[in-house]
VMD Tcl script that builds the backbone (N, CA, C; Angstrom):
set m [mol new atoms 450]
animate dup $m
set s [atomselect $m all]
$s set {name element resname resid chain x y z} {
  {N N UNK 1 A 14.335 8.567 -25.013}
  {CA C UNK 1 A 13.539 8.632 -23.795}
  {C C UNK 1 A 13.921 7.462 -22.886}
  {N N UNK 2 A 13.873 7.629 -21.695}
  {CA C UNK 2 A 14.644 6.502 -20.790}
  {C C UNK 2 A 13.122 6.379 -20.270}
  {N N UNK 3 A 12.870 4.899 -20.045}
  {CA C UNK 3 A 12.277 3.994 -19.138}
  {C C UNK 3 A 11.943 4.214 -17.838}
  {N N UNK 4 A 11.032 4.516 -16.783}
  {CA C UNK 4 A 11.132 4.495 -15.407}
  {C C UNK 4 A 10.056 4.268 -15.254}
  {N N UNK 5 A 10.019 3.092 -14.688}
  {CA C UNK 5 A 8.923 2.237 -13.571}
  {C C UNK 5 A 8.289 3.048 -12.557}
  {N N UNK 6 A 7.077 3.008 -12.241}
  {CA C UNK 6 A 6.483 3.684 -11.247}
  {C C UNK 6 A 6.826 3.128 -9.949}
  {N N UNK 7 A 7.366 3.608 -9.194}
  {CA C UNK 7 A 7.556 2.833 -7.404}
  {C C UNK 7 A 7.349 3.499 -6.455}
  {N N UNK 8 A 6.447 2.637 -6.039}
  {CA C UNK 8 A 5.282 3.076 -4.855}
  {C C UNK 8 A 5.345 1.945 -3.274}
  {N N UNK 9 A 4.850 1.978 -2.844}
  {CA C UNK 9 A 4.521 1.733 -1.155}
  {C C UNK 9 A 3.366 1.125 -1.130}
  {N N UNK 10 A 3.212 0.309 -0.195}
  {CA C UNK 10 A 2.150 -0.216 0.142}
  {C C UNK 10 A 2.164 -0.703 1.913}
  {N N UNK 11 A 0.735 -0.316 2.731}
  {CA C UNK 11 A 0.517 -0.545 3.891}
  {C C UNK 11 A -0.188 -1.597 4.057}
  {N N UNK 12 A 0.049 -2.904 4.806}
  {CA C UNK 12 A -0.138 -4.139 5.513}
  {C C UNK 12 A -0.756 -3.896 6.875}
  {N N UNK 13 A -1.466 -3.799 7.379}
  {CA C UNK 13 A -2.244 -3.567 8.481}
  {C C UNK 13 A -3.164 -4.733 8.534}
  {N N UNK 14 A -3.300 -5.701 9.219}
  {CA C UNK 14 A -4.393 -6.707 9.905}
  {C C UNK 14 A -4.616 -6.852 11.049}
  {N N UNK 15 A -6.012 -6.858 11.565}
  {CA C UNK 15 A -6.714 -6.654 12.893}
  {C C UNK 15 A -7.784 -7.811 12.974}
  {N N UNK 16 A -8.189 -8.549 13.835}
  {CA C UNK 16 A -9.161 -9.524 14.122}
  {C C UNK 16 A -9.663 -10.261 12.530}
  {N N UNK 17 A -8.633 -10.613 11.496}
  {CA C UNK 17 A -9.397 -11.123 10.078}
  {C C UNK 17 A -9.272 -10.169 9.005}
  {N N UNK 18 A -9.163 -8.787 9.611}
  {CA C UNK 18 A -9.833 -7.623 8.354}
  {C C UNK 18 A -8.343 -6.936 8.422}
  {N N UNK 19 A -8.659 -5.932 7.058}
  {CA C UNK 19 A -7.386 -5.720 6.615}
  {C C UNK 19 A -7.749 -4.165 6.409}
  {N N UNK 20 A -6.891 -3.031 6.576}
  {CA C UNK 20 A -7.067 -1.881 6.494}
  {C C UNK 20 A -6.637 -1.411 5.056}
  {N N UNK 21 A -8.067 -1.090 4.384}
  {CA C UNK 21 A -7.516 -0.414 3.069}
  {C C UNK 21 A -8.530 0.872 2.846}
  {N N UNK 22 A -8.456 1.221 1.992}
  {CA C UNK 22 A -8.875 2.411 1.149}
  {C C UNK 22 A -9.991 2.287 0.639}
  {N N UNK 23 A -11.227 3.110 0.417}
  {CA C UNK 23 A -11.640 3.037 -0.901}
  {C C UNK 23 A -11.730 4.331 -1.589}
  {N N UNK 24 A -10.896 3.967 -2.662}
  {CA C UNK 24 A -10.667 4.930 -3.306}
  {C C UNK 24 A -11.300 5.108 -5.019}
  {N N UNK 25 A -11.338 6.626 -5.598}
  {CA C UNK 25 A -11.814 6.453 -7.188}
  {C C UNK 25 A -10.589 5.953 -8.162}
  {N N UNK 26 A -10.961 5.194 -9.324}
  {CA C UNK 26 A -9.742 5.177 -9.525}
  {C C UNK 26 A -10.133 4.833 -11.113}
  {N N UNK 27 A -10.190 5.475 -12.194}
  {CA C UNK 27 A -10.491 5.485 -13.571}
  {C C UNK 27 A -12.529 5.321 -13.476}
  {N N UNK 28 A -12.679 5.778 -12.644}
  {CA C UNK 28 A -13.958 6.314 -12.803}
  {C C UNK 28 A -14.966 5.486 -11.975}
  {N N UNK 29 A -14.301 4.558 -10.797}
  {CA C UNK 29 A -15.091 3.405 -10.583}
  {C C UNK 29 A -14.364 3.621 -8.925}
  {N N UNK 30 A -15.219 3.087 -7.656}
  {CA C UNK 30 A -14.367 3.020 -6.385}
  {C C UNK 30 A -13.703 1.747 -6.367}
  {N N UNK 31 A -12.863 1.409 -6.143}
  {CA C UNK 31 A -11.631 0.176 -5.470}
  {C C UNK 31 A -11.312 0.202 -4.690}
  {N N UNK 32 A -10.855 -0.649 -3.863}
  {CA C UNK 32 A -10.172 -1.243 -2.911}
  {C C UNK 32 A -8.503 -1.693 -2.603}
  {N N UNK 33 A -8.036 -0.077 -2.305}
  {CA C UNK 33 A -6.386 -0.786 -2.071}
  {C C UNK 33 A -5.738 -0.498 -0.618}
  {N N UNK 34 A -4.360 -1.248 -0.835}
  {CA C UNK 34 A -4.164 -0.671 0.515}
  {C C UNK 34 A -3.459 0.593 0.608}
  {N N UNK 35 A -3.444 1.286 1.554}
  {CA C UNK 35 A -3.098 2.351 2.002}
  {C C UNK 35 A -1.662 2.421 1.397}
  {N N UNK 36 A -1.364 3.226 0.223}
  {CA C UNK 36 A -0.635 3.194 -0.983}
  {C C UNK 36 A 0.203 4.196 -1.381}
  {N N UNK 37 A 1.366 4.589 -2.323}
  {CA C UNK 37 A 1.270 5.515 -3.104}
  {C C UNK 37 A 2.916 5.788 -4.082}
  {N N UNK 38 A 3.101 6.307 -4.591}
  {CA C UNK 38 A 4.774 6.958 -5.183}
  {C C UNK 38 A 5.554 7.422 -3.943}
  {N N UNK 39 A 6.774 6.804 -4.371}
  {CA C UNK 39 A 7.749 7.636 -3.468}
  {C C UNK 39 A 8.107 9.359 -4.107}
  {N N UNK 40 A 8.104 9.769 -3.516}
  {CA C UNK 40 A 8.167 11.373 -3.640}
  {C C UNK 40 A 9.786 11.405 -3.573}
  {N N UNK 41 A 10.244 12.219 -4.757}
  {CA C UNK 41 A 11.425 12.860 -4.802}
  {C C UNK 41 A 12.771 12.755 -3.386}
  {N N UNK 42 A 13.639 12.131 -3.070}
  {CA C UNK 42 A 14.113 12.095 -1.580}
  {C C UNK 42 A 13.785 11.714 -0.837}
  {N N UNK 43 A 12.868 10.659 -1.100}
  {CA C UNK 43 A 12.223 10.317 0.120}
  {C C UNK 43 A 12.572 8.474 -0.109}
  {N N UNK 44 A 12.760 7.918 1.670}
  {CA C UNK 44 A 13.128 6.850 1.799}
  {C C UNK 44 A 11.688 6.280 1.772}
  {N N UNK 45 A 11.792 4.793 1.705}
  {CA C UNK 45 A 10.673 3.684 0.986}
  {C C UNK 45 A 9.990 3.748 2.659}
  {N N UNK 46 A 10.699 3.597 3.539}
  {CA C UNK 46 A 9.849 3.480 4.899}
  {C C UNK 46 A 9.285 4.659 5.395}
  {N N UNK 47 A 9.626 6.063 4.725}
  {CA C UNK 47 A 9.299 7.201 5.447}
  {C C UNK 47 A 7.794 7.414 4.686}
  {N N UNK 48 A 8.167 6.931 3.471}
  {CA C UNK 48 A 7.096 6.943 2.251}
  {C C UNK 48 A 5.718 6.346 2.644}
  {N N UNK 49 A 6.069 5.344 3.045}
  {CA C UNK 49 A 4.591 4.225 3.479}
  {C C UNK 49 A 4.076 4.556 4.831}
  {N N UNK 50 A 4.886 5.373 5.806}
  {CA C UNK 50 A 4.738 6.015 7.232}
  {C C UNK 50 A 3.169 7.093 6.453}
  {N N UNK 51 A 4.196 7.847 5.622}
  {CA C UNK 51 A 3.393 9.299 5.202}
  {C C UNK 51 A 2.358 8.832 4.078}
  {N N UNK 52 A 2.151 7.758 3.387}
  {CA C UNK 52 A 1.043 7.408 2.762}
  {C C UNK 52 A -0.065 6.809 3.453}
  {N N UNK 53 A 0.028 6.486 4.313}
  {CA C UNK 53 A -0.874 5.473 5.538}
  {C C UNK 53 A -1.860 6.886 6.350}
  {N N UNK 54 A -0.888 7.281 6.839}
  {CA C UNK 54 A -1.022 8.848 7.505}
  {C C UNK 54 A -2.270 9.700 6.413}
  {N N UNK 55 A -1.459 10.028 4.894}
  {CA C UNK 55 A -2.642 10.721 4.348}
  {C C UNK 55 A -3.677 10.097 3.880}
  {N N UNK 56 A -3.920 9.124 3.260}
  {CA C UNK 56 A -4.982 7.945 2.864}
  {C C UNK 56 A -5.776 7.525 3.784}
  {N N UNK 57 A -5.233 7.148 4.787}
  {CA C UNK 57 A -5.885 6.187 6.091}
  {C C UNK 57 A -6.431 7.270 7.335}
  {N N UNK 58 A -5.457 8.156 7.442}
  {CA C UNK 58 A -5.230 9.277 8.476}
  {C C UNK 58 A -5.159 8.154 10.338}
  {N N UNK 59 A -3.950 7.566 10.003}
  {CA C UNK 59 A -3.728 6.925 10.734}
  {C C UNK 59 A -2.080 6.487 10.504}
  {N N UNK 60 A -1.847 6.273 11.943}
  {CA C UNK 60 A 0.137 6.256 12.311}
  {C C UNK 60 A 0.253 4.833 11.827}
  {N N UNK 61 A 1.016 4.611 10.745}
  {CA C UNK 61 A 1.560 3.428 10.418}
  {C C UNK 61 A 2.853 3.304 11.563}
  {N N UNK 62 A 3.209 1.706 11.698}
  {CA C UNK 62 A 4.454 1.379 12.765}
  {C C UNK 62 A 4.842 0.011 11.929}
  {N N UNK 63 A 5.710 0.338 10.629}
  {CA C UNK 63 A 6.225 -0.840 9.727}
  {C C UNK 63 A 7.447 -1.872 10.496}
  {N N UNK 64 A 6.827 -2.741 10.599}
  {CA C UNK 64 A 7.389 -3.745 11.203}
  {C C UNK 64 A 8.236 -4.981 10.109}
  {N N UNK 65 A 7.856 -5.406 8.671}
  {CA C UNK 65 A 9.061 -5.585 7.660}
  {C C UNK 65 A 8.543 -5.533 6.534}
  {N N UNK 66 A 9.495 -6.106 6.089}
  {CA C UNK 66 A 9.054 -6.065 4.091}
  {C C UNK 66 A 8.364 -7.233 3.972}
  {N N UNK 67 A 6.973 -7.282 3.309}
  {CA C UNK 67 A 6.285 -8.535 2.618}
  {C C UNK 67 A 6.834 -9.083 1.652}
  {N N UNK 68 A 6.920 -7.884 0.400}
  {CA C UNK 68 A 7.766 -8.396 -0.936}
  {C C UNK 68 A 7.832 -7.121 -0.988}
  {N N UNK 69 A 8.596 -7.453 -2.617}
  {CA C UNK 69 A 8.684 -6.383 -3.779}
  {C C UNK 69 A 8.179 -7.134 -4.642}
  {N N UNK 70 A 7.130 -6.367 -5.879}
  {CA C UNK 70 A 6.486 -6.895 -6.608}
  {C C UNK 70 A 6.507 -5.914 -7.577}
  {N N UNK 71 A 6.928 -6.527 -9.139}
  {CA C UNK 71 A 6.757 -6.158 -10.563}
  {C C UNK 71 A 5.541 -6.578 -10.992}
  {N N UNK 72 A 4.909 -5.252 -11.443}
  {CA C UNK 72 A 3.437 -5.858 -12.027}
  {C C UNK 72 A 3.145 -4.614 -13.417}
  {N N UNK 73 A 3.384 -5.412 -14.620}
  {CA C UNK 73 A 2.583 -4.442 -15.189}
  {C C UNK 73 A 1.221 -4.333 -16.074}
  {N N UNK 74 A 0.603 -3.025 -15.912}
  {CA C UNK 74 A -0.647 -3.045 -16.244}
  {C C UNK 74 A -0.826 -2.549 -17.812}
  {N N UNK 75 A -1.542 -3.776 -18.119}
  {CA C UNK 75 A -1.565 -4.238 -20.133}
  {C C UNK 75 A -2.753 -2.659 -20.363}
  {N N UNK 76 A -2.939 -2.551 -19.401}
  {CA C UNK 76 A -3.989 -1.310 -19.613}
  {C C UNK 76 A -3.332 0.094 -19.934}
  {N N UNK 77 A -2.989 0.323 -19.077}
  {CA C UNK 77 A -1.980 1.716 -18.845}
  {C C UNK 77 A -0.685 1.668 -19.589}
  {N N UNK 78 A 0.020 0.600 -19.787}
  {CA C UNK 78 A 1.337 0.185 -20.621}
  {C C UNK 78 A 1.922 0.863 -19.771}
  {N N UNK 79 A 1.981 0.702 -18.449}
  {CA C UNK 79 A 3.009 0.986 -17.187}
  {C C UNK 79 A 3.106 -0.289 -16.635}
  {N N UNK 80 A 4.367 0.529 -16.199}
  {CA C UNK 80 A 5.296 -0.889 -15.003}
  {C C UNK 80 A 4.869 -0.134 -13.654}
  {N N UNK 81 A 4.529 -0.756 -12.516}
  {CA C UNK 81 A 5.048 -0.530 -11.425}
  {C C UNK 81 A 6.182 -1.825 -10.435}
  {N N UNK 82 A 7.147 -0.929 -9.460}
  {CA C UNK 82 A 7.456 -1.454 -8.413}
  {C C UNK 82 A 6.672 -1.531 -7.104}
  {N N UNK 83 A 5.997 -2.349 -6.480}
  {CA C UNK 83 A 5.537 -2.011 -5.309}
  {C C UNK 83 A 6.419 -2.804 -4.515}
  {N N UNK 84 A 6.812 -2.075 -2.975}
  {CA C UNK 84 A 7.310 -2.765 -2.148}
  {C C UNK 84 A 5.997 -2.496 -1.239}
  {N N UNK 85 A 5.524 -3.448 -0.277}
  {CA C UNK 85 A 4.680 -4.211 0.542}
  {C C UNK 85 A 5.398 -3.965 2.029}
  {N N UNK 86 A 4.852 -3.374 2.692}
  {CA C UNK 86 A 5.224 -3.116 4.310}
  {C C UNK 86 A 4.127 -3.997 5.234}
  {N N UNK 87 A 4.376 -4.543 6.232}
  {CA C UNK 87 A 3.314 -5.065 7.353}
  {C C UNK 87 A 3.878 -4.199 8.143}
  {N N UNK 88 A 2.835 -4.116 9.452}
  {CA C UNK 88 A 2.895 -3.511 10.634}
  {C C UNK 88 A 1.505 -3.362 11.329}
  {N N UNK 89 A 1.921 -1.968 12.440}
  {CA C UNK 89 A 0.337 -1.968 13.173}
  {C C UNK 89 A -0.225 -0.481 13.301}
  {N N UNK 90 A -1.142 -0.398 13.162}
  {CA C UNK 90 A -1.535 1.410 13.028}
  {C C UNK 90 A -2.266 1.568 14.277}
  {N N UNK 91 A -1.867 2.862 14.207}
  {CA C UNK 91 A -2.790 3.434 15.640}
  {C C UNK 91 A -3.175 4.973 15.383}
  {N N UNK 92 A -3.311 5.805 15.986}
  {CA C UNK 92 A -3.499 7.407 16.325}
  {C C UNK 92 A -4.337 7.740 15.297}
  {N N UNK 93 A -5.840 7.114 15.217}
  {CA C UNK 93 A -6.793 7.129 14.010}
  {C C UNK 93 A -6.960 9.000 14.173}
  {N N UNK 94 A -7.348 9.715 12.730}
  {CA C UNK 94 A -7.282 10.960 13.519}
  {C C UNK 94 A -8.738 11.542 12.754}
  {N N UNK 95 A -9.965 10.930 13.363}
  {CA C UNK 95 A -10.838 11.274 12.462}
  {C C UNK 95 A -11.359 12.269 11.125}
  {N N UNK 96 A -10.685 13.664 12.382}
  {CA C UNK 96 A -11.360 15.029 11.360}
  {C C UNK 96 A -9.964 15.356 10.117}
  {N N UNK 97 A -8.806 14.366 9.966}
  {CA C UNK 97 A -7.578 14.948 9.303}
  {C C UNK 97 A -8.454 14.526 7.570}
  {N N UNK 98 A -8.471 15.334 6.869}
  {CA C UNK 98 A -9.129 14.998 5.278}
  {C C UNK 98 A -8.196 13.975 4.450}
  {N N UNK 99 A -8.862 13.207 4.026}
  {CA C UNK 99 A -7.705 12.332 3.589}
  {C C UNK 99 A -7.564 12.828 2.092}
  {N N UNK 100 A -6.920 12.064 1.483}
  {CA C UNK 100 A -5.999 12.101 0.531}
  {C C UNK 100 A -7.253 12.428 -0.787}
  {N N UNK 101 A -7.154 13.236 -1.915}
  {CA C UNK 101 A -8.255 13.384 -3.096}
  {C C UNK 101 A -8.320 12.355 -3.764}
  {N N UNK 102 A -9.689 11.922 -3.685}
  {CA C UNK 102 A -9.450 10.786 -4.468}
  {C C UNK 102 A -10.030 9.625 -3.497}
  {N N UNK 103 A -9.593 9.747 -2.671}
  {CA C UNK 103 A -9.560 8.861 -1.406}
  {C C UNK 103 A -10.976 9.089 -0.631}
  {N N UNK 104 A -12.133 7.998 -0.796}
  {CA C UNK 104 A -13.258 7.959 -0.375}
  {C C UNK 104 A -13.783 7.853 0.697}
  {N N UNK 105 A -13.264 6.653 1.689}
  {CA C UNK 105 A -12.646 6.217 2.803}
  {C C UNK 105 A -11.752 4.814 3.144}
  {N N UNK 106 A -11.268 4.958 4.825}
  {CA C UNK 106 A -10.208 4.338 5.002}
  {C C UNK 106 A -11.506 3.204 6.059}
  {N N UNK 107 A -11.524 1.679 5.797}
  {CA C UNK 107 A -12.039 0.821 6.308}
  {C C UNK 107 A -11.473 -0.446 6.409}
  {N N UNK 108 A -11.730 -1.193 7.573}
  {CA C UNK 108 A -11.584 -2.139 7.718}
  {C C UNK 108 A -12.006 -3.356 6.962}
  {N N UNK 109 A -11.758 -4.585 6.291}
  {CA C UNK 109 A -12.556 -5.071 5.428}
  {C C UNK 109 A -12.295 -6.782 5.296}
  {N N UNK 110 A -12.662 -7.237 6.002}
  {CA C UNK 110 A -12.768 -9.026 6.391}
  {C C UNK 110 A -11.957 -9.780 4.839}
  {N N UNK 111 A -10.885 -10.508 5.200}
  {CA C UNK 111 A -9.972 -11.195 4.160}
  {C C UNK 111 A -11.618 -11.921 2.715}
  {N N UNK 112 A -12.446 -12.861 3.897}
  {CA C UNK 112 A -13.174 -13.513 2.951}
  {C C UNK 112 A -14.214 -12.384 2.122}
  {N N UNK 113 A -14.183 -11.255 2.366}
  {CA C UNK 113 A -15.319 -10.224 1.165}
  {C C UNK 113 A -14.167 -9.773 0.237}
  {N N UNK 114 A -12.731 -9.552 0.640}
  {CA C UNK 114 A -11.624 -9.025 -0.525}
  {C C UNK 114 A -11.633 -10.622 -1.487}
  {N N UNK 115 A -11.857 -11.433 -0.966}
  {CA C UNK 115 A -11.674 -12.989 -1.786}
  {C C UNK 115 A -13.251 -13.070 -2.896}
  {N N UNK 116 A -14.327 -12.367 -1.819}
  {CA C UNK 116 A -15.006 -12.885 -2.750}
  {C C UNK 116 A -15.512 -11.945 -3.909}
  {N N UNK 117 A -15.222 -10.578 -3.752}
  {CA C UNK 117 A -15.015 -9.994 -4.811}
  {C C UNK 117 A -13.596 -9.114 -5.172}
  {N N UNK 118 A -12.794 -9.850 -5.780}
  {CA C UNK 118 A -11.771 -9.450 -6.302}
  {C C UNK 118 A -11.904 -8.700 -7.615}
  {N N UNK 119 A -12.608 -8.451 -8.081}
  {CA C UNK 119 A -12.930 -6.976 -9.105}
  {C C UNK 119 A -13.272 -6.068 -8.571}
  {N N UNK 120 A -13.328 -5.931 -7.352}
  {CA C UNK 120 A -13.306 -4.068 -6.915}
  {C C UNK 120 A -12.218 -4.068 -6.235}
  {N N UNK 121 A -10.820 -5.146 -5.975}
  {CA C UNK 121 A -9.747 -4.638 -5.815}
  {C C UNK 121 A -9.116 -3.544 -6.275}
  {N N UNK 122 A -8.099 -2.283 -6.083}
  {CA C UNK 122 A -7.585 -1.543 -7.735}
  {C C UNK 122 A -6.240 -2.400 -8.633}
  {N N UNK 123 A -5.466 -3.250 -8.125}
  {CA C UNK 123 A -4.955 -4.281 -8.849}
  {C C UNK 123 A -4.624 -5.923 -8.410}
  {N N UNK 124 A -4.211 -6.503 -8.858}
  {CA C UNK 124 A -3.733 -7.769 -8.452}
  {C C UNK 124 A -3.106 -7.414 -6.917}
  {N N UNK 125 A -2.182 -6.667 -6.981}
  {CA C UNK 125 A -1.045 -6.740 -6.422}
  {C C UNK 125 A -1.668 -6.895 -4.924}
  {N N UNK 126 A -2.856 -6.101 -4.410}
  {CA C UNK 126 A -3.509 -6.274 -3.160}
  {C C UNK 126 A -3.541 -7.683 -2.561}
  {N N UNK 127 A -4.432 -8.537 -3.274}
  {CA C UNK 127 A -4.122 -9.900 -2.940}
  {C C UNK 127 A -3.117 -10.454 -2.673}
  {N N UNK 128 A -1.870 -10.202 -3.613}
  {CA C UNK 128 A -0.551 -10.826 -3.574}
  {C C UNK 128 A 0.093 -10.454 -2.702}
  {N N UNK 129 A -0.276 -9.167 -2.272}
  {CA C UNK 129 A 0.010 -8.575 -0.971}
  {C C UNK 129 A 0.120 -9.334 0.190}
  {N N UNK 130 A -1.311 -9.726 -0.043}
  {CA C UNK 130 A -2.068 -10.251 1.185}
  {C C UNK 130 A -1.714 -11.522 2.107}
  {N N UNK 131 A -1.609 -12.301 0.365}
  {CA C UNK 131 A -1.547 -13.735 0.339}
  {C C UNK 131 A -0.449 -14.553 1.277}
  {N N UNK 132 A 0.946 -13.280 0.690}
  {CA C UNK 132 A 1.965 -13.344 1.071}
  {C C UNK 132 A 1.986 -12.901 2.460}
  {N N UNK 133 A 1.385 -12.236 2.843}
  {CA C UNK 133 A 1.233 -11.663 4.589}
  {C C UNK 133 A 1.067 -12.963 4.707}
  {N N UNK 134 A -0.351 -13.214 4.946}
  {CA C UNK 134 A -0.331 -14.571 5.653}
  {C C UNK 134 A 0.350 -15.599 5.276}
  {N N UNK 135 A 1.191 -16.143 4.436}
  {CA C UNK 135 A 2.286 -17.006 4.554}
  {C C UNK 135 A 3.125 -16.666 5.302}
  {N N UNK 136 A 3.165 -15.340 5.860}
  {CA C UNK 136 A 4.516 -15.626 6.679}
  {C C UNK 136 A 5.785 -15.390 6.436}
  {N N UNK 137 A 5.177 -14.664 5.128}
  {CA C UNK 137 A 6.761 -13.844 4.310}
  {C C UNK 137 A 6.899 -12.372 5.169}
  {N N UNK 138 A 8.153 -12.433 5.478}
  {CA C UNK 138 A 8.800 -11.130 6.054}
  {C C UNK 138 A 10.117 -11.344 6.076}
  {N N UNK 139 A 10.957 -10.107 5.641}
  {CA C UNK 139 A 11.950 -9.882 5.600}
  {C C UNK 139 A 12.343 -8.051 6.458}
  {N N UNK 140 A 13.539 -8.283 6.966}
  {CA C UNK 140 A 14.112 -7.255 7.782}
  {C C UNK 140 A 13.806 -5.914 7.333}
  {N N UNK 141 A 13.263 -4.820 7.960}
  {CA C UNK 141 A 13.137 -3.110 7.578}
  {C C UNK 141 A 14.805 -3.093 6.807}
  {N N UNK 142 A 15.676 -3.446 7.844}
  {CA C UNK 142 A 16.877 -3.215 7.455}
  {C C UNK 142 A 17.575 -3.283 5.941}
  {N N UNK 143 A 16.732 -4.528 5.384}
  {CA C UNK 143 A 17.073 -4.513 3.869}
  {C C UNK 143 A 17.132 -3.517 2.985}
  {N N UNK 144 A 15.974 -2.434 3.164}
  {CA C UNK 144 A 16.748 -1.052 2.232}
  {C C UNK 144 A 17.312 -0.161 3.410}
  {N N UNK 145 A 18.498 0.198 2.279}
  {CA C UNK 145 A 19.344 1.118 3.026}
  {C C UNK 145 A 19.548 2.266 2.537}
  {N N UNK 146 A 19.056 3.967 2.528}
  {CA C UNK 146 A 19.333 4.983 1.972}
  {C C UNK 146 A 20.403 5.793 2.193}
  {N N UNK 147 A 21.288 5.217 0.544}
  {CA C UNK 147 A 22.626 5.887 0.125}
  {C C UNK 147 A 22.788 7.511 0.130}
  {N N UNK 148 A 23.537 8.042 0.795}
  {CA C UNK 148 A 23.003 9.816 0.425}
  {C C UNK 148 A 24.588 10.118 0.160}
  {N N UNK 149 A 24.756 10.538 -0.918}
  {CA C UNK 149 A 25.934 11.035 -1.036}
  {C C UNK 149 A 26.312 12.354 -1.699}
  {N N UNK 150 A 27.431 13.337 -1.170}
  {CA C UNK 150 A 27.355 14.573 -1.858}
  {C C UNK 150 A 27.403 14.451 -3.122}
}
mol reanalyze $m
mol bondsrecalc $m
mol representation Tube
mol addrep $m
């Protein structure tokens, strides 16, 4: 059996302090992530986090660079994931579009209430997300590049 890491997307959105995430169910309890998900079969990492923002959030992501890439795995699940971390700015909120199953709602949510309860995050990685936004880490869209070959 071969090995494969879960790799997923993540949306960076900040507005006046607050940060656009989810609340979503997630092993039986609501959490708090950001606008998230697997890359789907053929599909590039930026088109991925465009179209996860869109169904989760129901709102136009506009990824502006890479935060990180982050290895995290969960001692729970005995999975690996990859997350790569996008910043940018959303717009074209589309109220009546149903979001994603699972997906409770999409809210705005002030840095100091994600700090002060960090157990209804859904993993670490949100924070580290975060943390790293505001440091000031960004690196070029340009860094992934999708190889397509016959």
């Amino acid at each position: 059996m071969v090995w494969k890491p879960h790799v997923t997307v993540a949306a960076i959105a900040h507005q006046d302090d607050s940060f656009l995430l989810v609340e979503e169910r997630a092993g039986g309890e609501l959490v708090l992530n950001q606008p998230a998900g697997h890359l789907d079969p053929g599909e590039g990492l930026i088109d991925a986090v465009i179209r996860e923002t869109r169904e989760e959030a129901a709102r136009d992501f506009h990824p502006q660079s890479v935060v990180g890439v982050y290895r995290w795995y969960s001692p729970v699940k005995d999975e690996t994931f990859i997350r790569v971390c996008f910043c940018g700015f959303v717009d074209g909120h589309d109220p009546e579009q149903p979001l994603d199953d699972g997906i409770h709602q999409a809210l705005w949510v002030p840095e100091r209430e994600l700090r002060a309860r960090p157990e209804r995050l859904r993993s670490p990685l949100v924070l580290h997300g975060i943390d790293d936004f505001l440091a000031g880490r960004r690196y070029p869209l340009d860094l992934f590049r999708d190889i397509i070959e016959p």
